[in-house]
mmCIF file of the N, C-alpha and C atoms, coordinates in Angstrom:
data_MODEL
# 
_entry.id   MODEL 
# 
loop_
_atom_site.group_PDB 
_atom_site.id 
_atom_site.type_symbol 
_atom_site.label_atom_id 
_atom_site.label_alt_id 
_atom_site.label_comp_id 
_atom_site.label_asym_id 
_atom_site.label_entity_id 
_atom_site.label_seq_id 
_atom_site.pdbx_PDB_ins_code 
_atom_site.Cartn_x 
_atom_site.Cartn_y 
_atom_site.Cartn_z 
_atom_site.occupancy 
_atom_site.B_iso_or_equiv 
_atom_site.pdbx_formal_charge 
_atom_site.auth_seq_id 
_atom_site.auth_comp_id 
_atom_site.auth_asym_id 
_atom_site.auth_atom_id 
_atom_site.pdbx_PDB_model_num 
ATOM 1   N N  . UNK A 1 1  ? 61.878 -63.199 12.654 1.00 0.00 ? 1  UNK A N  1 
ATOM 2   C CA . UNK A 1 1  ? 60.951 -62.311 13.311 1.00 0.00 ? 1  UNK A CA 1 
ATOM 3   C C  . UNK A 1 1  ? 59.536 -62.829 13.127 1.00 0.00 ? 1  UNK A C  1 
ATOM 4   N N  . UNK A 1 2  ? 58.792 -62.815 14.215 1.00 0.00 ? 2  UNK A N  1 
ATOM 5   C CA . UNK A 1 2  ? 57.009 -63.332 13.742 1.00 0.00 ? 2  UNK A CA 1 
ATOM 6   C C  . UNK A 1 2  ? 56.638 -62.480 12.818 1.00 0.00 ? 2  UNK A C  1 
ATOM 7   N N  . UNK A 1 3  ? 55.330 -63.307 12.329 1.00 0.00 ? 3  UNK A N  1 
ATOM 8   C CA . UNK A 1 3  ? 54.752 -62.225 11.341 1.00 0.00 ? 3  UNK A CA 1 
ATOM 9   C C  . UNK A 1 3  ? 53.170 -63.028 12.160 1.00 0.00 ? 3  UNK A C  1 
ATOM 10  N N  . UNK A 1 4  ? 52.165 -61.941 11.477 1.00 0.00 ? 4  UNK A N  1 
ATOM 11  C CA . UNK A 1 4  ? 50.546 -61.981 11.832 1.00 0.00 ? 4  UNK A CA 1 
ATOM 12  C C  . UNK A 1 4  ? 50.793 -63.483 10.642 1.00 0.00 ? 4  UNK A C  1 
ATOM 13  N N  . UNK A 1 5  ? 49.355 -64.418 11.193 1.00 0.00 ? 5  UNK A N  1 
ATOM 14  C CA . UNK A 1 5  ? 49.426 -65.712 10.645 1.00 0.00 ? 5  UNK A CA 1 
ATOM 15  C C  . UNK A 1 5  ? 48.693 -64.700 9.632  1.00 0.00 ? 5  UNK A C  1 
ATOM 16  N N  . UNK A 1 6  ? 48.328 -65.386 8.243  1.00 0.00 ? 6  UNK A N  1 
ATOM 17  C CA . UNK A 1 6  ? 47.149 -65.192 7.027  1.00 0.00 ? 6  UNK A CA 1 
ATOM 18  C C  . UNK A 1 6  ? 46.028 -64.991 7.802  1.00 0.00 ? 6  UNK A C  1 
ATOM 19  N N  . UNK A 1 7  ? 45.619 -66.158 7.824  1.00 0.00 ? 7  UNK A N  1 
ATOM 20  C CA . UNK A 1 7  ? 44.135 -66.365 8.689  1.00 0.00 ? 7  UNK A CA 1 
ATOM 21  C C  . UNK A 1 7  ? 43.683 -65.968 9.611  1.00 0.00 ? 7  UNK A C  1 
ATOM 22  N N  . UNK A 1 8  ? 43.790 -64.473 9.841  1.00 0.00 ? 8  UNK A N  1 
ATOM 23  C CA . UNK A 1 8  ? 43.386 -64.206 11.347 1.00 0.00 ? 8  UNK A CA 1 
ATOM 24  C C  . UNK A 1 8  ? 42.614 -65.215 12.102 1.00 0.00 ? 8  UNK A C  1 
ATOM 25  N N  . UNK A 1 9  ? 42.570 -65.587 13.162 1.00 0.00 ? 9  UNK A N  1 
ATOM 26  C CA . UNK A 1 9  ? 41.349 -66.218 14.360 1.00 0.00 ? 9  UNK A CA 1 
ATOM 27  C C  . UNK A 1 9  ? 40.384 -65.462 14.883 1.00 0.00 ? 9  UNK A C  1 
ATOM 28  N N  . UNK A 1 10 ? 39.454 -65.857 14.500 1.00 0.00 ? 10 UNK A N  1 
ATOM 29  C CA . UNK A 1 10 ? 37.970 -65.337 15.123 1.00 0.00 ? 10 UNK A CA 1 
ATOM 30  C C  . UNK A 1 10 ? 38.088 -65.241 16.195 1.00 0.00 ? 10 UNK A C  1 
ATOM 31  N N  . UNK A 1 11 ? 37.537 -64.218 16.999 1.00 0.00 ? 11 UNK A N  1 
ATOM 32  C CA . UNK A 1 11 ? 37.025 -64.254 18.889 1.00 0.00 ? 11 UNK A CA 1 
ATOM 33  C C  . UNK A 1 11 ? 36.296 -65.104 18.813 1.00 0.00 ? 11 UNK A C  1 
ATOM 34  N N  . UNK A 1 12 ? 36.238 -65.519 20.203 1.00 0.00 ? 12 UNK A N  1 
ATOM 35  C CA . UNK A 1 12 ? 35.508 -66.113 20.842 1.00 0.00 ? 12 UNK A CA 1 
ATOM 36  C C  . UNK A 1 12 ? 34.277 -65.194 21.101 1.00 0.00 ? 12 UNK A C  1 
ATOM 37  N N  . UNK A 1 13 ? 32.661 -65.574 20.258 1.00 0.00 ? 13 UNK A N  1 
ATOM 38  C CA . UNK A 1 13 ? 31.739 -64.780 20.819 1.00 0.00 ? 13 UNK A CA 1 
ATOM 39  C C  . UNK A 1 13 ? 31.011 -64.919 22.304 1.00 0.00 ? 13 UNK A C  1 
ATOM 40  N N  . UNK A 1 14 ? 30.484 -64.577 22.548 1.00 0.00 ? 14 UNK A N  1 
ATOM 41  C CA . UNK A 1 14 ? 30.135 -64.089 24.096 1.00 0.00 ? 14 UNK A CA 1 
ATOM 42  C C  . UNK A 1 14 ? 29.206 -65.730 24.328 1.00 0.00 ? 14 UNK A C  1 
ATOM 43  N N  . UNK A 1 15 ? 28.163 -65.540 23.313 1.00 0.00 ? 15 UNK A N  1 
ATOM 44  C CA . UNK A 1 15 ? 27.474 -66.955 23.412 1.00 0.00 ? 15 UNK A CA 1 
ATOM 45  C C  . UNK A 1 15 ? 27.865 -67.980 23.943 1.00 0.00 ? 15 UNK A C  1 
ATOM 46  N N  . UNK A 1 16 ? 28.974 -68.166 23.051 1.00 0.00 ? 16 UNK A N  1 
ATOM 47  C CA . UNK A 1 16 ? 30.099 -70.001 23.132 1.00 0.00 ? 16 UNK A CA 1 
ATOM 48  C C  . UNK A 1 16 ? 30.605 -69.707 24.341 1.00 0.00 ? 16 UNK A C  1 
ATOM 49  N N  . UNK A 1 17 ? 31.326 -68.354 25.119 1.00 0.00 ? 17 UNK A N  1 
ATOM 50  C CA . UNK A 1 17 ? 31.453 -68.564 26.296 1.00 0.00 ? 17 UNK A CA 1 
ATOM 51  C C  . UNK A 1 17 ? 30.382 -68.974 27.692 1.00 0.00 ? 17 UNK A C  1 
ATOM 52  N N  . UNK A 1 18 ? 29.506 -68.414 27.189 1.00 0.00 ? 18 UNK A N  1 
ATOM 53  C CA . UNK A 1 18 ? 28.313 -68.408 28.114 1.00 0.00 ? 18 UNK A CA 1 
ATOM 54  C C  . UNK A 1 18 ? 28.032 -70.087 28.123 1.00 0.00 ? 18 UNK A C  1 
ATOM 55  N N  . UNK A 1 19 ? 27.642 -70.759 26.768 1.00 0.00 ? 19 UNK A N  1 
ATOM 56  C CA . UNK A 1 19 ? 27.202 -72.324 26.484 1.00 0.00 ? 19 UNK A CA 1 
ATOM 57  C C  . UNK A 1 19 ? 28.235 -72.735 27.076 1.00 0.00 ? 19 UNK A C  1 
ATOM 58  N N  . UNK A 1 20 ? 29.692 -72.597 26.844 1.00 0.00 ? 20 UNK A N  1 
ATOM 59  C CA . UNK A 1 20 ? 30.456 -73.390 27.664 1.00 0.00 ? 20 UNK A CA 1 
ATOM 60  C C  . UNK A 1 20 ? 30.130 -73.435 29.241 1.00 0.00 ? 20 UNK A C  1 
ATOM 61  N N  . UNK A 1 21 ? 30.304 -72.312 29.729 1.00 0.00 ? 21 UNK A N  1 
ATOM 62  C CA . UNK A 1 21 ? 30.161 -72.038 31.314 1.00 0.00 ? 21 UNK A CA 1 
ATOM 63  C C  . UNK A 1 21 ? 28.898 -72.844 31.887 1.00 0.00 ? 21 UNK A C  1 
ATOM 64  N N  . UNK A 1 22 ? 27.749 -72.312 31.353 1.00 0.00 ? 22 UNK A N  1 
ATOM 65  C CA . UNK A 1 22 ? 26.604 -73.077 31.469 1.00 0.00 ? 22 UNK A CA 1 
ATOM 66  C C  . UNK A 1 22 ? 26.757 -74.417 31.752 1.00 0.00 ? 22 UNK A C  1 
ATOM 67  N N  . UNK A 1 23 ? 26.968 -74.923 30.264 1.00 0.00 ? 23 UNK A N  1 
ATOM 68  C CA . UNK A 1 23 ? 27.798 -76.951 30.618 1.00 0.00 ? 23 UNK A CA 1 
ATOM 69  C C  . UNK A 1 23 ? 28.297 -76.950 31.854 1.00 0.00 ? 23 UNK A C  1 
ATOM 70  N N  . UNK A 1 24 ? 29.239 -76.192 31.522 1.00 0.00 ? 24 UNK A N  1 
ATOM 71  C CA . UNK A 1 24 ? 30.208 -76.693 33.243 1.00 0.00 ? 24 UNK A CA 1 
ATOM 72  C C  . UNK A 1 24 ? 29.797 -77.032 34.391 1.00 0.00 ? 24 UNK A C  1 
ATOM 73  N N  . UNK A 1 25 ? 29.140 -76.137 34.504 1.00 0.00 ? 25 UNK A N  1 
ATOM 74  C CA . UNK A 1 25 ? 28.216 -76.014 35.935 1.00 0.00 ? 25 UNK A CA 1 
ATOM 75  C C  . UNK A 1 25 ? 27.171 -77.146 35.571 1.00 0.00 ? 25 UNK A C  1 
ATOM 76  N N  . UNK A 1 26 ? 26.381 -77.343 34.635 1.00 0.00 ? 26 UNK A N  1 
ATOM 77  C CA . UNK A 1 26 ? 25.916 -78.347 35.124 1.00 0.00 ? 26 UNK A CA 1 
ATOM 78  C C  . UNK A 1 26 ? 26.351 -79.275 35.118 1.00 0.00 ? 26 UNK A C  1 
ATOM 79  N N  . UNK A 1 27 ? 27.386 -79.665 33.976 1.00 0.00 ? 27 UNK A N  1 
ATOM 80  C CA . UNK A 1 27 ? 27.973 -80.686 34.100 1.00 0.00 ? 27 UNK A CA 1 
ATOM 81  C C  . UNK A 1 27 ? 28.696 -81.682 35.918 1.00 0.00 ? 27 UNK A C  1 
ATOM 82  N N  . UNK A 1 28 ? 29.134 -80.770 35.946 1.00 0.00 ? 28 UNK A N  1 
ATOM 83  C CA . UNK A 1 28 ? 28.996 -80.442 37.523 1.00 0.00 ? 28 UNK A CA 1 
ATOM 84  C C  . UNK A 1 28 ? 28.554 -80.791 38.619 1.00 0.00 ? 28 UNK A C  1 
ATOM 85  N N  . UNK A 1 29 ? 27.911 -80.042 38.238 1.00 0.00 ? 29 UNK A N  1 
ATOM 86  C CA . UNK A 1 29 ? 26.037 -79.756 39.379 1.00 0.00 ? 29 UNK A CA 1 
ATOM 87  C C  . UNK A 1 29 ? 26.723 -79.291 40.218 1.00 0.00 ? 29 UNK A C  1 
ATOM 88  N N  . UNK A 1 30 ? 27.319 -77.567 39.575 1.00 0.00 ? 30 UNK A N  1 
ATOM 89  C CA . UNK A 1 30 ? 27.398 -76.837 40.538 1.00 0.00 ? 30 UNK A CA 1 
ATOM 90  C C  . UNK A 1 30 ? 26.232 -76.244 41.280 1.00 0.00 ? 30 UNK A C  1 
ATOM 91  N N  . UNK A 1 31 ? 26.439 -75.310 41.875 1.00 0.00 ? 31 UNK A N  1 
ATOM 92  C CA . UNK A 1 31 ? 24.908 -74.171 42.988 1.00 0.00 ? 31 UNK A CA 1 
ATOM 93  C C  . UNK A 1 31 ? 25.786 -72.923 42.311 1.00 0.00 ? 31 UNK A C  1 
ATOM 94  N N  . UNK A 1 32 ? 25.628 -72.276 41.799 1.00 0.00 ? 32 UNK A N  1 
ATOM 95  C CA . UNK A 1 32 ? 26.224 -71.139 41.067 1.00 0.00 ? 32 UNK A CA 1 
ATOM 96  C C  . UNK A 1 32 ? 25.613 -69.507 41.547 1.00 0.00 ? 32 UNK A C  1 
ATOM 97  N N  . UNK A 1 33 ? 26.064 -69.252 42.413 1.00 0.00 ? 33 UNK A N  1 
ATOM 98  C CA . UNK A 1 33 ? 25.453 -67.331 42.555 1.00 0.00 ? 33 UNK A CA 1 
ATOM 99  C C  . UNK A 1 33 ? 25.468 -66.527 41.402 1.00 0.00 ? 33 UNK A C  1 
ATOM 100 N N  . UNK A 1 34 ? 24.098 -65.924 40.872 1.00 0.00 ? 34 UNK A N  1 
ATOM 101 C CA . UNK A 1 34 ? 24.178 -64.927 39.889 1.00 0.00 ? 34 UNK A CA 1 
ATOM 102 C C  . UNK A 1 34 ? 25.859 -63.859 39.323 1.00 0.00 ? 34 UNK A C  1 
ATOM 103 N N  . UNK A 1 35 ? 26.101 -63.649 40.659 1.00 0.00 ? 35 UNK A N  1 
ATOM 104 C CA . UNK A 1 35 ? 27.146 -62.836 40.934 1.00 0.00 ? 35 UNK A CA 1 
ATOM 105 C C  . UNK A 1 35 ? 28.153 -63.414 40.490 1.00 0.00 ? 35 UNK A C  1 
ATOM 106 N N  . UNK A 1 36 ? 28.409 -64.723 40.954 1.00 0.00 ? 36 UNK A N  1 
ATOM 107 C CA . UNK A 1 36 ? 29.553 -65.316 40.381 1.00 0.00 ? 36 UNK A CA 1 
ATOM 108 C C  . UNK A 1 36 ? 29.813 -65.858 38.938 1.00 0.00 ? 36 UNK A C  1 
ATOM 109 N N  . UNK A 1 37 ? 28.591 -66.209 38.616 1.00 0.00 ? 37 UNK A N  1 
ATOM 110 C CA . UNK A 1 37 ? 28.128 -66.628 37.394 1.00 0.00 ? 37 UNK A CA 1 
ATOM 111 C C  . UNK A 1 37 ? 28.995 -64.998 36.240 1.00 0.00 ? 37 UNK A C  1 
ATOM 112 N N  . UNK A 1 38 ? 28.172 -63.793 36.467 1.00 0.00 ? 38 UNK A N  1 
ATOM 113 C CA . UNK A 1 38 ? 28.732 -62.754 35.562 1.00 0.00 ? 38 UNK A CA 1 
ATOM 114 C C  . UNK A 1 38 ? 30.788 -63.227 36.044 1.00 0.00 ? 38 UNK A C  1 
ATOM 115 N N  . UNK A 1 39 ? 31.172 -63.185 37.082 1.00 0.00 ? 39 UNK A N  1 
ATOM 116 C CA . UNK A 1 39 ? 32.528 -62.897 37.332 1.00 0.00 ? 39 UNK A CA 1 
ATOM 117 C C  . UNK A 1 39 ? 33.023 -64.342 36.597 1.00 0.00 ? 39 UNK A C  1 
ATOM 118 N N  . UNK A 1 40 ? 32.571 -65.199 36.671 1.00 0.00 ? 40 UNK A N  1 
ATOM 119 C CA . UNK A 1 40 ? 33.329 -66.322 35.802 1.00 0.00 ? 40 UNK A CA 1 
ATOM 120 C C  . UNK A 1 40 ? 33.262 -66.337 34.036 1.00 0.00 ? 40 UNK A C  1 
ATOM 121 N N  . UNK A 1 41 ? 32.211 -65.164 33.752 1.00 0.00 ? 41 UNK A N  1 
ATOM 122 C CA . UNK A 1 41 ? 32.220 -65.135 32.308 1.00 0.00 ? 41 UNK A CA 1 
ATOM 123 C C  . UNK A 1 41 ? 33.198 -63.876 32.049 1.00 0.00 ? 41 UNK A C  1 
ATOM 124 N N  . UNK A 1 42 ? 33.324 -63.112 32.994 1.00 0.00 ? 42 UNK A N  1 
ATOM 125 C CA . UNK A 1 42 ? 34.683 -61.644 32.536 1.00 0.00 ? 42 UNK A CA 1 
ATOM 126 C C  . UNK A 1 42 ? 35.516 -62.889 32.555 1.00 0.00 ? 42 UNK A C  1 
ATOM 127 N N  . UNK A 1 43 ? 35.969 -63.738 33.639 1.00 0.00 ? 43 UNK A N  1 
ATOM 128 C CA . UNK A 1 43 ? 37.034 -64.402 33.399 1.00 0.00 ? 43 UNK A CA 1 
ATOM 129 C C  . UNK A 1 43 ? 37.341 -65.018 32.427 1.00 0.00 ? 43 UNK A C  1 
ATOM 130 N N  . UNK A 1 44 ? 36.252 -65.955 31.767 1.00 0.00 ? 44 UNK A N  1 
ATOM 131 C CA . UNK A 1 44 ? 36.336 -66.563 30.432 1.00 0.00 ? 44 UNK A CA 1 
ATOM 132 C C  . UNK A 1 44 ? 36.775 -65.764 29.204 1.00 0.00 ? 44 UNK A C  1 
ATOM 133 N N  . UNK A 1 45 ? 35.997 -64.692 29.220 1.00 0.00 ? 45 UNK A N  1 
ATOM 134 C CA . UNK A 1 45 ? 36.472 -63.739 28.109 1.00 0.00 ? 45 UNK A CA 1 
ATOM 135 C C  . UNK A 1 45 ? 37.733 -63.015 28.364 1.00 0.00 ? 45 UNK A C  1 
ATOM 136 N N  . UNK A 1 46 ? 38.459 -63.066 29.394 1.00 0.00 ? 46 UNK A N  1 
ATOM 137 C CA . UNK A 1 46 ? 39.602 -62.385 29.554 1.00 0.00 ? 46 UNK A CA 1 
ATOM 138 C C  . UNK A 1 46 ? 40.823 -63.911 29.213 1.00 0.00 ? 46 UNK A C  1 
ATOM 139 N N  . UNK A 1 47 ? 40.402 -64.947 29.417 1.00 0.00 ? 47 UNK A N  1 
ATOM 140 C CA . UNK A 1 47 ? 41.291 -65.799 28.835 1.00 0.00 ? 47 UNK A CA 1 
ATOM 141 C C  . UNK A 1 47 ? 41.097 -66.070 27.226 1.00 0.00 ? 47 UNK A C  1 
ATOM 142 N N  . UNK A 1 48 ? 39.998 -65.948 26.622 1.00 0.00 ? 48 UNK A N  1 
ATOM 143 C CA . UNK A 1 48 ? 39.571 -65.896 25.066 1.00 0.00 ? 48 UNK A CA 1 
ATOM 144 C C  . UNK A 1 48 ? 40.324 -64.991 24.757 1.00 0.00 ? 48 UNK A C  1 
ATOM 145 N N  . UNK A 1 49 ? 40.555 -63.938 25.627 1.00 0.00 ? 49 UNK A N  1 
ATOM 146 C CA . UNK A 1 49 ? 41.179 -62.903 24.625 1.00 0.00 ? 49 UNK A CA 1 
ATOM 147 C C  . UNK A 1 49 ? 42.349 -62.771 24.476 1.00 0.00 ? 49 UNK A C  1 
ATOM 148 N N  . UNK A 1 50 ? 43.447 -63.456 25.398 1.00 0.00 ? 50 UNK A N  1 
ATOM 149 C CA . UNK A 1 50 ? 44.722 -63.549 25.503 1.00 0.00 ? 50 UNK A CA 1 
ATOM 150 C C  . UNK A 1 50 ? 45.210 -64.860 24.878 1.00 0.00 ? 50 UNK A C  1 
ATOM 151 N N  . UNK A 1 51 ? 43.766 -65.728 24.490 1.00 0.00 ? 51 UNK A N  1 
ATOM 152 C CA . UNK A 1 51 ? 44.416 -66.797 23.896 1.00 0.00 ? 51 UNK A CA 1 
ATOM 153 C C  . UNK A 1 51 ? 44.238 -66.527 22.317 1.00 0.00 ? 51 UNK A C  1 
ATOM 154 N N  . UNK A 1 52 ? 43.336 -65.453 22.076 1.00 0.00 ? 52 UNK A N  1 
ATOM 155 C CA . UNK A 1 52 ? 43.678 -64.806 20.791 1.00 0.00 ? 52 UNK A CA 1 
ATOM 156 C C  . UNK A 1 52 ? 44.904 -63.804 20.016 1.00 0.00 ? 52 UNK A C  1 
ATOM 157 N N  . UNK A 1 53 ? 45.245 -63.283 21.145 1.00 0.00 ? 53 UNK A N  1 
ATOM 158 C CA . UNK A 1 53 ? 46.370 -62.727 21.211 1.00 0.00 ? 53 UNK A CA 1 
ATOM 159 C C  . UNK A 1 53 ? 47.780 -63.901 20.759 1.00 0.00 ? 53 UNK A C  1 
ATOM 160 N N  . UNK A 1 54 ? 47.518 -64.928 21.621 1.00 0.00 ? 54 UNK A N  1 
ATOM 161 C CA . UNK A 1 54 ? 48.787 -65.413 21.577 1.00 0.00 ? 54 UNK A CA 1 
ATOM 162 C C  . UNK A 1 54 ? 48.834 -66.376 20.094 1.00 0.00 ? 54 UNK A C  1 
ATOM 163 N N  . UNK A 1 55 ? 47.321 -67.103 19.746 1.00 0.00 ? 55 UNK A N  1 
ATOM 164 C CA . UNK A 1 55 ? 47.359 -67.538 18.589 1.00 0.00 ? 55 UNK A CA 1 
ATOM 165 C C  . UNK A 1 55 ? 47.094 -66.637 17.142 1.00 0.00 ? 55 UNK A C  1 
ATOM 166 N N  . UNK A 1 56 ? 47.474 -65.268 17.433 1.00 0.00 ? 56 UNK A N  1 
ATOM 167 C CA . UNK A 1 56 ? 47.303 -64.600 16.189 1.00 0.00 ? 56 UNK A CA 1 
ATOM 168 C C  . UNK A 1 56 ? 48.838 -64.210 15.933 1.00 0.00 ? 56 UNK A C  1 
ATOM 169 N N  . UNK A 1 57 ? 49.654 -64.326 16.562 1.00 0.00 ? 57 UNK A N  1 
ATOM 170 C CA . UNK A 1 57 ? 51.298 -64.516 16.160 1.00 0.00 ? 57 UNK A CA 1 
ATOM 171 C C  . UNK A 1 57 ? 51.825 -66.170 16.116 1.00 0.00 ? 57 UNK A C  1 
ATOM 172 N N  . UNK A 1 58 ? 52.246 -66.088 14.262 1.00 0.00 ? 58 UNK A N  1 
ATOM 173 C CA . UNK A 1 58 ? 53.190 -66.982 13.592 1.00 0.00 ? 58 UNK A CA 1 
ATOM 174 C C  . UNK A 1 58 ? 54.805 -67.514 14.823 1.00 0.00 ? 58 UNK A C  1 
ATOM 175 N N  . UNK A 1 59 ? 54.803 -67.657 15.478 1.00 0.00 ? 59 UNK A N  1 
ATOM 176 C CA . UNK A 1 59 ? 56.061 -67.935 16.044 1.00 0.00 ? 59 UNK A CA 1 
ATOM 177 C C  . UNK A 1 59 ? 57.122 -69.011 14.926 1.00 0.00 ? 59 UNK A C  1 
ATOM 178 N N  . UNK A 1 60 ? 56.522 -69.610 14.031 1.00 0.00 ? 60 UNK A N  1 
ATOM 179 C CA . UNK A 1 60 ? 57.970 -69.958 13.002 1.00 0.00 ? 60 UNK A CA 1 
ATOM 180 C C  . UNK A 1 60 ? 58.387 -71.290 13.690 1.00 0.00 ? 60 UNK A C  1 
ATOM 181 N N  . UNK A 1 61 ? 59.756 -71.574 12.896 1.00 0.00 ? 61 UNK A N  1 
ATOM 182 C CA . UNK A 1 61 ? 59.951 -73.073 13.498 1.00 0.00 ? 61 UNK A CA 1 
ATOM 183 C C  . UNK A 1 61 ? 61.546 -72.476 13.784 1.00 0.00 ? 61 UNK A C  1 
ATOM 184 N N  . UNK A 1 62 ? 61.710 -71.182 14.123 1.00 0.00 ? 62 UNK A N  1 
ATOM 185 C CA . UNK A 1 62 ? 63.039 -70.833 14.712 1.00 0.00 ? 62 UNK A CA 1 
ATOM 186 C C  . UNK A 1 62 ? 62.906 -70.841 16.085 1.00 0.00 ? 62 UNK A C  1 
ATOM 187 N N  . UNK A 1 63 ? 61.824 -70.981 17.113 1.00 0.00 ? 63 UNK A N  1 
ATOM 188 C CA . UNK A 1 63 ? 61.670 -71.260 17.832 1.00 0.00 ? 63 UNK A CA 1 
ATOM 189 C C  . UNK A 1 63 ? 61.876 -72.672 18.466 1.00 0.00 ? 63 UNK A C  1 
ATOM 190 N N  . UNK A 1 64 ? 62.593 -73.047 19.322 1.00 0.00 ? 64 UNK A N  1 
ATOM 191 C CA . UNK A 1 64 ? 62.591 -74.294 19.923 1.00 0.00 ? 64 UNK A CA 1 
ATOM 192 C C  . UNK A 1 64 ? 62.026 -74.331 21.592 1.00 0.00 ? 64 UNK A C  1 
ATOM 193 N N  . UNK A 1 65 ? 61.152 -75.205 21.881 1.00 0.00 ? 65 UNK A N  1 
ATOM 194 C CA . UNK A 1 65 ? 60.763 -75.319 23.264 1.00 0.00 ? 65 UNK A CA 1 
ATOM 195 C C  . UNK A 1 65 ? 61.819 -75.387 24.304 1.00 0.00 ? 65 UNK A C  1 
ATOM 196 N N  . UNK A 1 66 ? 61.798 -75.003 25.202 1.00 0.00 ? 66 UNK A N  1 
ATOM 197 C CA . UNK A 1 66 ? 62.917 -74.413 26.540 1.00 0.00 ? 66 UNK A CA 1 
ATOM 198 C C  . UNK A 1 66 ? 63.187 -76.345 26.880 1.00 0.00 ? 66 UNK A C  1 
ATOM 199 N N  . UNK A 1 67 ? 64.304 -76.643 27.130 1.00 0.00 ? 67 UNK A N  1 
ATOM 200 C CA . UNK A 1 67 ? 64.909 -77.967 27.716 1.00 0.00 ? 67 UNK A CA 1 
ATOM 201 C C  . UNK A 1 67 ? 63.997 -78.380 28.672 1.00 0.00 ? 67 UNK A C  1 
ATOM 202 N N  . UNK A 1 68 ? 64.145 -79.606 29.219 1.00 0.00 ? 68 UNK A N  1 
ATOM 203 C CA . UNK A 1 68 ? 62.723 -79.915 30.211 1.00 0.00 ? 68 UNK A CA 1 
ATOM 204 C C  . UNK A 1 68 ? 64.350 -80.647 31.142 1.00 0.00 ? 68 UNK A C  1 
ATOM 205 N N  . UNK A 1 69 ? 64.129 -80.014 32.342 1.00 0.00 ? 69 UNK A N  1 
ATOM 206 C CA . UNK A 1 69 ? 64.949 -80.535 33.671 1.00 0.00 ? 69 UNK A CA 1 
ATOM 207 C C  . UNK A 1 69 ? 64.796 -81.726 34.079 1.00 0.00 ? 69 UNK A C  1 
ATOM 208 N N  . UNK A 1 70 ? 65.203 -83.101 34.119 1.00 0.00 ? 70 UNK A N  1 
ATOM 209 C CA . UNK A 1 70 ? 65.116 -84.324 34.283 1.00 0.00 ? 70 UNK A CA 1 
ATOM 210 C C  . UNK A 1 70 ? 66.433 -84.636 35.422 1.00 0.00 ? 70 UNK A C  1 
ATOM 211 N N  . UNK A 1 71 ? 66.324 -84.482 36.858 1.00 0.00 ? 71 UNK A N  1 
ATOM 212 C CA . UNK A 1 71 ? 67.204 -84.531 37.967 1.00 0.00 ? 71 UNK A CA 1 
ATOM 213 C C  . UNK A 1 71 ? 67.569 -86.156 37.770 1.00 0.00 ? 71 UNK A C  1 
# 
């Protein structure tokens, strides 16, 4: 059965999402709308938060990865 790891994982604070996004775009050289700009940071934080979710459960080594289909 999983258990919670020891070490909980920190969130992701709002900042590091923002500095990331920021990079991107310029990295980029996107043209970025205000508007879109807020909707790509809910998005960021809605994947931070499910990737906290998924790395705050131990899955164990009773787990094995699903077969990979080779036709």
């Amino acid at each position: 059965m999983s258990k919670p790891i020891e070490r909980p994982v920190p969130p992701v604070p709002d900042a590091a999402l923002e500095l990331m996004l920021d990079g991107a775009i310029a990295g980029f050289a996107l043209k970025v709308e205000p508007d879109w700009r807020a909707e790509a940071l809910v998005n960021l934080r809605t994947i931070a938060d499910a990737a906290l979710l998924v790395r705050s459960i131990d899955l164990g080594d009773e787990f094995d990865p699903a077969p990979v289909y080779r036709p």
